[in-house]
Structure formats: C-alpha cells, structure tokens
N, C-alpha and C positions, 0 to 999 in steps of 0.2 A: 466490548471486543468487536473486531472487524471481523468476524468469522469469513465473508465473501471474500476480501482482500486475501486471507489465507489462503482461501479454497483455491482464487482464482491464481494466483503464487504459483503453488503445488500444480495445480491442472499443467501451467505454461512450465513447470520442470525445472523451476526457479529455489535455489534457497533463499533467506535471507539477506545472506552475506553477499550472494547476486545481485541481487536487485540495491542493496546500497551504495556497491562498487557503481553501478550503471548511474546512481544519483548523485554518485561522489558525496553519501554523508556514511556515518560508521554505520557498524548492524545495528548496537543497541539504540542508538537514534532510530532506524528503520523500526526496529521490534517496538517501542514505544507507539508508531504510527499506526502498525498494523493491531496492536493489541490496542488503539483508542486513548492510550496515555498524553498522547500528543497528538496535534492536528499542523499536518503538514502546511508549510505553506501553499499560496495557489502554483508556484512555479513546480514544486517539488507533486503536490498534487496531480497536476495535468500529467508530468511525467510519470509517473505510475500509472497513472490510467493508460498510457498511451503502449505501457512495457505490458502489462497485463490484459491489456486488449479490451476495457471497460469502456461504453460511451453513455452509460449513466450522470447524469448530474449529481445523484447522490451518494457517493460512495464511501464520503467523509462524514455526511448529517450524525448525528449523534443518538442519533435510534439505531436500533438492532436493522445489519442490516440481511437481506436475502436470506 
C-alpha cells in the first residue's frame, strides 16, 4: 500500500474521486494506484505528483513507502 500517496491526498483536502477527475481516469482505477494494485503510468505518475505536491523520485518504488 501507498500509505504516503494517501496521507499526502488527505493533507491537500483531496478525495479520491478528485484527484481521478483532474487525471481524467475513474476512482477505482485511481484507488488501485494509491493502494499499489497498479502502478501508474510515467504520464499519469508525474501528475499526481505534481497535484500532491511530492518531488520524490520514489513514490511509486514498490517498498513501503514514508
């Protein structure tokens, strides 16, 4: 699980269903990313980062992250 991606979500006052509208993909696509089920592509990756305000390199790596 992405627990940081959550946190960082929630901090910026985001649901789910926000942040998939801004990606143009559906929630459950989105909720599969954030819980690790799927790994975003790079286009769809940078944008999260960019909505969440991360400038980690790793925030997809497939270790537990923060």
């Amino acid at each position: 699980m992405r627990k940081y991606l959550k946190q960082k979500r929630i901090k910026k006052g985001y649901t789910q269903s926000q942040i998939a509208e801004m990606l143009n993909i559906s929630r459950p696509h989105y909720c599969k990313i954030e819980t690790g089920i799927r790994t975003p592509s790079l286009r769809l990756a940078i944008e999260i980062k960019k909505i969440i305000g991360y400038e980690g390199d790793d925030l997809f790596d497939d270790f537990e992250n923060k």
